[in-house]
C-alpha positions as semicolon CSV with decimal commas, in nm:
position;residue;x (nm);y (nm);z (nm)
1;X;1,227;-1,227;0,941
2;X;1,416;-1,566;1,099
3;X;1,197;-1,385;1,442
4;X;0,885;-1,522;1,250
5;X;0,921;-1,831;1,102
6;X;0,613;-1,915;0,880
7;X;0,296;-2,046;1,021
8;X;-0,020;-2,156;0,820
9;X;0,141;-2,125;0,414
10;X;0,063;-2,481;0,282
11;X;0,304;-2,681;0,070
12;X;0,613;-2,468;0,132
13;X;0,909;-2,559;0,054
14;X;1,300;-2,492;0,114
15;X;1,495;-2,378;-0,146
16;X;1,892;-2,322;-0,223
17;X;2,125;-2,211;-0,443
18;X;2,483;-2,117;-0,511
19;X;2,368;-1,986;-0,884
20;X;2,624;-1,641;-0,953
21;X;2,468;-1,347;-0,968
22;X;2,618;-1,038;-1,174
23;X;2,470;-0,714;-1,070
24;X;2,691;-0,378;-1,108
25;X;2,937;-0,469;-0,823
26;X;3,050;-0,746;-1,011
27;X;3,008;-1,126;-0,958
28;X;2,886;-1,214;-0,645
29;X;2,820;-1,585;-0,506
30;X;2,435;-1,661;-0,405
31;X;2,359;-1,869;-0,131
32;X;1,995;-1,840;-0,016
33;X;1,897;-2,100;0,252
34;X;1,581;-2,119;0,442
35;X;1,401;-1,918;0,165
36;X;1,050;-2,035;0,179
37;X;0,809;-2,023;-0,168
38;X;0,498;-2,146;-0,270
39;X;0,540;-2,454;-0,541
40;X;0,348;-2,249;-0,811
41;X;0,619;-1,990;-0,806
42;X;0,821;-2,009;-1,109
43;X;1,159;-1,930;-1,111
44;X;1,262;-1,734;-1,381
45;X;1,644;-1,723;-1,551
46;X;1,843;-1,412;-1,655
47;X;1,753;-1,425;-1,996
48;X;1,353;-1,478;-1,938
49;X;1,353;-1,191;-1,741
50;X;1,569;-0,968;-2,015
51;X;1,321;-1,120;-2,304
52;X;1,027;-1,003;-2,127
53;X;1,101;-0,680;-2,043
54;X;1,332;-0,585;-2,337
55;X;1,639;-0,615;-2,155
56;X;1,505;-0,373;-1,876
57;X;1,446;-0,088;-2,110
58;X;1,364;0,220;-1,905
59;X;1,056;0,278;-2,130
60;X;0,897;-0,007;-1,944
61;X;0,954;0,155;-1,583
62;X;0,599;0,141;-1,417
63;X;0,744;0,247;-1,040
64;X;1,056;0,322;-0,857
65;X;1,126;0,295;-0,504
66;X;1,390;0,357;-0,233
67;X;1,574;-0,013;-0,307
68;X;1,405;-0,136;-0,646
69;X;1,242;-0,050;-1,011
70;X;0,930;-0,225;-1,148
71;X;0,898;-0,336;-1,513
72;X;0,638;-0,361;-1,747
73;X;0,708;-0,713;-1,889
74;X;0,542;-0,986;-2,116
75;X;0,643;-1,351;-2,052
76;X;0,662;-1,597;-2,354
77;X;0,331;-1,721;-2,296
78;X;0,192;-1,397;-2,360
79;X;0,137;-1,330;-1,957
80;X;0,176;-0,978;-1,845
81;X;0,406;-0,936;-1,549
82;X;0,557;-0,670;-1,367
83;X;0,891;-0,741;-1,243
84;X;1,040;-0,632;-0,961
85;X;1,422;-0,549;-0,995
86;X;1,611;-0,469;-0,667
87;X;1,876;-0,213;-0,749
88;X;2,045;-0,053;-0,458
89;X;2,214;-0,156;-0,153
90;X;2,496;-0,442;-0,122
91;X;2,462;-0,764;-0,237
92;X;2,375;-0,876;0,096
93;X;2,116;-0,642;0,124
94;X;1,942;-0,706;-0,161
95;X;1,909;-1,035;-0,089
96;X;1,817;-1,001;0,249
97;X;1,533;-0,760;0,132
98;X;1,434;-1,021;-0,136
99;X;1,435;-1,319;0,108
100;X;1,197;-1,065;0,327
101;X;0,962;-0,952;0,087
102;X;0,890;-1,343;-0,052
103;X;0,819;-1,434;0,321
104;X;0,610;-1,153;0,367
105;X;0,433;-1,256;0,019
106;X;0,442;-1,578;0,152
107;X;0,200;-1,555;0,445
108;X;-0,021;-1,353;0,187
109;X;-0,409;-1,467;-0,013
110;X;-0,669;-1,177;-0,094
111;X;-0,824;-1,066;-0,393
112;X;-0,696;-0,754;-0,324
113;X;-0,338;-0,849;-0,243
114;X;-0,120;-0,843;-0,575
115;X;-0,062;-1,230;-0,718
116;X;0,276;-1,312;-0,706
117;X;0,414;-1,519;-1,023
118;X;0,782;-1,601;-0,953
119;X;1,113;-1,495;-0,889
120;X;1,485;-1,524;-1,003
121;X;1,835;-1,427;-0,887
122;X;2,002;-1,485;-1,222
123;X;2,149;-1,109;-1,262
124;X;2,038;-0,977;-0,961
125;X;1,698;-1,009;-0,757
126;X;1,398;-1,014;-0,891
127;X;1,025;-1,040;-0,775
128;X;0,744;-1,112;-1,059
129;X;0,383;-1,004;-1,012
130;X;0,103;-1,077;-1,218
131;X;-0,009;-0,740;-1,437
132;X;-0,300;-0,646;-1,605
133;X;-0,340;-0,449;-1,905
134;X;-0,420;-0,167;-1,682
135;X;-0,114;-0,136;-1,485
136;X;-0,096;0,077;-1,200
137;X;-0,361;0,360;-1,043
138;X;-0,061;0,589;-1,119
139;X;-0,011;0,513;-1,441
140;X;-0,366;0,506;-1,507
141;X;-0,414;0,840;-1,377
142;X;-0,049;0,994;-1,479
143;X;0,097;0,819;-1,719
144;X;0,146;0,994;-2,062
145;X;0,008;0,651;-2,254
146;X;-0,319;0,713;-2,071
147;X;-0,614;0,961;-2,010
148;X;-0,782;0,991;-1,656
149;X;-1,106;1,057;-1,818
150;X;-1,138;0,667;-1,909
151;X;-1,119;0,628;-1,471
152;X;-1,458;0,742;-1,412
153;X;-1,564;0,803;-1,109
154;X;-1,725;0,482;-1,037
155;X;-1,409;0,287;-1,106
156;X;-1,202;0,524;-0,870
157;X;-1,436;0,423;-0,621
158;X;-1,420;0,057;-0,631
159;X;-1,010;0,142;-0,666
160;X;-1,078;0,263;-0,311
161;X;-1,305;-0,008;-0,178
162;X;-1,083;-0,284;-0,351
163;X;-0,755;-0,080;-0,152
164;X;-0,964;-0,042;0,159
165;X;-0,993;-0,425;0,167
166;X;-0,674;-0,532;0,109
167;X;-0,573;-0,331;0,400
168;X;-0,847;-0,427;0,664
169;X;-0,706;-0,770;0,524
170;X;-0,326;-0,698;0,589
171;X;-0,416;-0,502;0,904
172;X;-0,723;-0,691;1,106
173;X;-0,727;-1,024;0,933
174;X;-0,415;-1,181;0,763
175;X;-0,200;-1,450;1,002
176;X;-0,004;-1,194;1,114
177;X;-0,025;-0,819;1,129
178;X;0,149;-0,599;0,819
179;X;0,187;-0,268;0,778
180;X;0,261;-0,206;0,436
181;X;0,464;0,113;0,517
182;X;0,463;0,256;0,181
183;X;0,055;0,252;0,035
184;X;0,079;0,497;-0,283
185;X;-0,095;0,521;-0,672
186;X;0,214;0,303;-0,779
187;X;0,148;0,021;-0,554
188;X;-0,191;-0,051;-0,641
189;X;-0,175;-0,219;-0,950
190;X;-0,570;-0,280;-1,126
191;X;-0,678;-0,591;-1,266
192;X;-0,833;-0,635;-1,577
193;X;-1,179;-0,573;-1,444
194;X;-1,009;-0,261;-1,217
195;X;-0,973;-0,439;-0,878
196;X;-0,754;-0,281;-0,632
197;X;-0,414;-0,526;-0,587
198;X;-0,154;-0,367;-0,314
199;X;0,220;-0,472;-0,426
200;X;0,538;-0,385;-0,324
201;X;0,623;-0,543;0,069
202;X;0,966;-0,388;-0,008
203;X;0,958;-0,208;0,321
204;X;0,674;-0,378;0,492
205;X;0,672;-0,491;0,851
206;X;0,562;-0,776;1,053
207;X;0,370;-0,646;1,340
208;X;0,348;-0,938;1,593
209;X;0,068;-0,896;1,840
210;X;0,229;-0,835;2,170
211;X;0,349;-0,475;2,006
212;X;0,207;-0,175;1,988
213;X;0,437;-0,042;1,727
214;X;0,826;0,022;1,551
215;X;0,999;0,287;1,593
216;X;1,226;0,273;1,287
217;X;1,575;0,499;1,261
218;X;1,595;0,548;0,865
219;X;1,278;0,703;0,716
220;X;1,181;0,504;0,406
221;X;0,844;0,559;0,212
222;X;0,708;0,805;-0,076
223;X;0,713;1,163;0,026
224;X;0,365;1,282;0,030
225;X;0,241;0,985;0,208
226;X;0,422;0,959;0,509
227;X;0,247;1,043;0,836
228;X;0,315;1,309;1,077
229;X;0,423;1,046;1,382
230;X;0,667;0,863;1,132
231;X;0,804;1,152;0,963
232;X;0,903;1,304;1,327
233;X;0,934;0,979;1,607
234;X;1,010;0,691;1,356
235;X;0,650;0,536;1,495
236;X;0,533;0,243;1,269
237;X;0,165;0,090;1,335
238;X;-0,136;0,030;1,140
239;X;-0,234;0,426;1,113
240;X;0,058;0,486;0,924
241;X;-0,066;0,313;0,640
242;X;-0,421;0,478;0,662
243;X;-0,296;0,814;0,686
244;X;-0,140;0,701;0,308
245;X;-0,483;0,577;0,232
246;X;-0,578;0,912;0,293
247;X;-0,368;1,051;0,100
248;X;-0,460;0,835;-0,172
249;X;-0,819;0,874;-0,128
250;X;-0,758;1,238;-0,223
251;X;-0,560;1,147;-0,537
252;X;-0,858;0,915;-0,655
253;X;-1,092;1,209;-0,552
254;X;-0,859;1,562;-0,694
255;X;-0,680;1,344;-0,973
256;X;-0,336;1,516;-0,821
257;X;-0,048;1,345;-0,737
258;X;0,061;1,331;-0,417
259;X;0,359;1,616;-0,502
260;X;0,312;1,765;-0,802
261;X;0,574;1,901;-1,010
262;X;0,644;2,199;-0,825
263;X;0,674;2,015;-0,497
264;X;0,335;2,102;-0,365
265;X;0,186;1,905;-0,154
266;X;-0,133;1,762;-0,203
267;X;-0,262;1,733;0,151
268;X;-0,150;2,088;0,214
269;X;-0,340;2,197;-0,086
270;X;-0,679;2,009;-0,014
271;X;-0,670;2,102;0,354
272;X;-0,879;2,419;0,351
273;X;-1,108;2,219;0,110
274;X;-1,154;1,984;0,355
275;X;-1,192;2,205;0,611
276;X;-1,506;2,415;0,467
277;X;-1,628;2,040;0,355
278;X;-1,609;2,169;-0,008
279;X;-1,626;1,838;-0,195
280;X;-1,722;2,003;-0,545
281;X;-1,374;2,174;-0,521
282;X;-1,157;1,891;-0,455
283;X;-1,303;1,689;-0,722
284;X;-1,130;1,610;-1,039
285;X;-1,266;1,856;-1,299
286;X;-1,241;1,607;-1,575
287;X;-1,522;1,362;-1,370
288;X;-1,773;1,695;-1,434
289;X;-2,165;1,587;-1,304
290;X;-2,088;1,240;-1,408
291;X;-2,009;1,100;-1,035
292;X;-2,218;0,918;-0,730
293;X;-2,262;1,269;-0,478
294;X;-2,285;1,035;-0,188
295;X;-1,994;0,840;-0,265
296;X;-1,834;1,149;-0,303
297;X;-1,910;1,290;0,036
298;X;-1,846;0,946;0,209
299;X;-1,509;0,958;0,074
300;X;-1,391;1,305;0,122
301;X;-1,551;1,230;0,480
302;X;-1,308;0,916;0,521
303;X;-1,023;1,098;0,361
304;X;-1,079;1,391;0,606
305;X;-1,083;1,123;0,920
306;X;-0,709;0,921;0,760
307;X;-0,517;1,265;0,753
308;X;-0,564;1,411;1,090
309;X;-0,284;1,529;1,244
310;X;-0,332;1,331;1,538
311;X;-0,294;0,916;1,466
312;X;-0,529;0,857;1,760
313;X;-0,823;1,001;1,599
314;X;-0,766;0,801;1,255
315;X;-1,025;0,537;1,225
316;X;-0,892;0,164;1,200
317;X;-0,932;0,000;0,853
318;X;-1,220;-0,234;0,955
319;X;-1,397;0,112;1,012
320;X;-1,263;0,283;0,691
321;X;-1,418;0,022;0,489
322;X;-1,739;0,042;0,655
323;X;-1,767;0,390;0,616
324;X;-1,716;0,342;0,241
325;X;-1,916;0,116;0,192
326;X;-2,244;0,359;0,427
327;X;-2,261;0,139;0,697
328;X;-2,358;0,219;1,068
329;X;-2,032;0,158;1,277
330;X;-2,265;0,160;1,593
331;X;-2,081;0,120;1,898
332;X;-1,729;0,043;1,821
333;X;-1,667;0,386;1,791
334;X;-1,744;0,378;2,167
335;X;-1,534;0,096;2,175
336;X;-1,211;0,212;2,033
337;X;-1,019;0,313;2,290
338;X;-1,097;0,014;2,532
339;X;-0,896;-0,273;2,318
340;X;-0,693;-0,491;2,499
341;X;-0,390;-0,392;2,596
342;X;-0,223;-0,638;2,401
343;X;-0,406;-0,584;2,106
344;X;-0,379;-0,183;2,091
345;X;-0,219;0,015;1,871
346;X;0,111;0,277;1,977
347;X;-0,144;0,539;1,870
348;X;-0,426;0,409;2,104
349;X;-0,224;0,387;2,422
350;X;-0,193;0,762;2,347
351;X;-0,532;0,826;2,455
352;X;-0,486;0,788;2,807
353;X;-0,166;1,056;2,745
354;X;-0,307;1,303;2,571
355;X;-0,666;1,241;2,767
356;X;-0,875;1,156;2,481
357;X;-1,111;1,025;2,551
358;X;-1,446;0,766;2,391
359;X;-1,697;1,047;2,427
360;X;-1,458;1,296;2,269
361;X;-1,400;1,032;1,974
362;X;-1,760;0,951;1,940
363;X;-1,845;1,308;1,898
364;X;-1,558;1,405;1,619
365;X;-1,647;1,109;1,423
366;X;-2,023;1,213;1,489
367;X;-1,931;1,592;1,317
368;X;-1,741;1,475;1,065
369;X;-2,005;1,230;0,963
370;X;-2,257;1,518;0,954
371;X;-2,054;1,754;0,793
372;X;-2,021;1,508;0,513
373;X;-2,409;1,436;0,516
374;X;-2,502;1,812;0,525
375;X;-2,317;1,919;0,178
């Protein structure tokens, strides 16, 4: 992140230390310069940390990823936090993944973007995000300590509105372009009155605007979510991140996981579903009648439009959202292709490649829309 220094984050500050940190390597010295927080970040000390989450007992896991574990915790105040606990990699790479994911926090502000509490380095790294009661979607819908039936269908479909915002925000409207890289049930924690919060920048990416794209050498993510071009050519851009929206719509919609316990996948499974447009058969049996059929349809529409094969034909987010929410996007489908050439995407300067072309765009969206209208 030194490439992007921060631009717009009021009332930042610099902060250093040469506290020692004990992690299982042993005891290694600190020294974090340049790190950039916000004054209301708190920083927390070892014992804090340990008191909240009962000394990191693995009964309060909420997620696991490829570099960290998230806690269920409660501060002494009574606040519930989740804390982030980097586990893997050097010393040096924890902390350089901890000094990226504050920045990237940093340059962050939407309802719909996880609130970040503090931080601390006594022990090892840790990142602390406000929690609600709820915890995550995942939980919510797979955790033991909780039953799917209380996520009715009209709460799974403001979980999808709420997610579709935060992207559209991260994607078409924050400072600087993110992709979030790794958009999955465990990362979208719900707040007490269920709205959508994305966490975990672990493996986010800046995306300045003169690029199209990354092309990244080491595949990191959550099998299940990753999309085709990433999984096979390394290519990062903003349609990575809505194919896992896809992916996620379909959990919210089928109440499966994204690989179940016999390693199934659940786009494989829901493709011929989605195929004959059968929206009764993808949806969670324990919803039964008690669900919106349009919202249904307009969803299992979207869903259909984040997980094709082809990245070109995935809608942007700004579109996603609209199409949630029933709104005419008019002519920027016609408009899609013809961005800037700055401004496109890695998957839109594929067009001219592959010859696809506006009309051809117009009319898939066009079938899909009426396929979806038609059940």
């Amino acid at each position: 992140l030194a490439t992007f220094p921060p631009m717009g984050v009021s009332r930042l500050s610099r902060w250093r230390t040469s506290k020692e940190t004990k992690d299982s390597g042993g005891t290694n010295p600190v020294d974090l310069d340049f790190c950039l927080f916000k004054p209301s970040w708190k920083s927390f000390s070892a014992s804090e940390l340990l008191n909240a989450t009962d000394n990191f007992n693995p009964g309060n896991v909420i997620g696991r990823g490829g570099y960290a574990e998230v806690y269920k915790g409660r501060l002494a105040d009574g606040q519930l936090v989740a804390v982030k606990k980097l586990t893997r990699g050097t010393p040096e790479e924890r902390i350089s993944n901890f000094l990226s994911e504050l920045g990237m926090i940093a340059h962050t502000n939407h309802p719909n973007v996880a609130k970040l509490v503090g931080f601390g380095v006594e022990g090892g790294m840790h990142i602390v995000f406000q929690l609600s009661p709820h915890g995550s979607l995942a939980s919510f819908l797979y955790g033991q300590e909780y039953s799917k039936e209380k996520l009715d269908w009209s709460i799974r479909y403001k979980v999808a509105l709420g997610t579709a915002r935060g992207l559209e925000y991260l994607h078409e409207k924050c400072q600087r372009r993110i992709i979030h890289r790794d958009i999955k049930a465990a990362n979208i924690l719900l707040a007490d009155d269920f709205e959508a919060q994305i966490c975990d920048f672990g493996i986010a990416k800046w995306l300045p605007d003169q690029w199209t794209h990354h092309t990244v050498s080491s595949f990191e993510g959550t099998f299940g979510y990753l999309a085709p071009e990433y999984s096979m050519h390394g290519i990062v851009d903003e349609k990575t991140d809505i194919y896992a929206f896809g992916v996620l719509l379909l959990e919210l919609i089928t109440g499966r996981q994204a690989v179940d316990s016999s390693q199934q996948s659940l786009v494989i499974w829901a493709k011929p579903l989605l195929d004959k447009n059968d929206t009764r058969g993808l949806l969670d049996p324990s919803i039964g009648d008690a669900f919106n059929s349009t919202e249904l349809n307009r969803a299992t529409f979207v869903a259909s439009l984040c997980l094709q094969q082809s990245s070109i034909i995935r809608p942007k987010m700004s579109q996603v959202l609209k199409l949630l929410k029933g709104e005419d996007l008019g002519s920027e489908q016609v408009k899609l292709p013809h961005r800037p050439l700055l401004k496109r995407t890695f998957s839109e300067e594929l067009f001219d490649a592959e010859e696809y072309n506006a009309t051809r765009c117009l009319n898939d969206l066009n079938r899909h829309r009426q396929l979806a209208l038609e059940f």
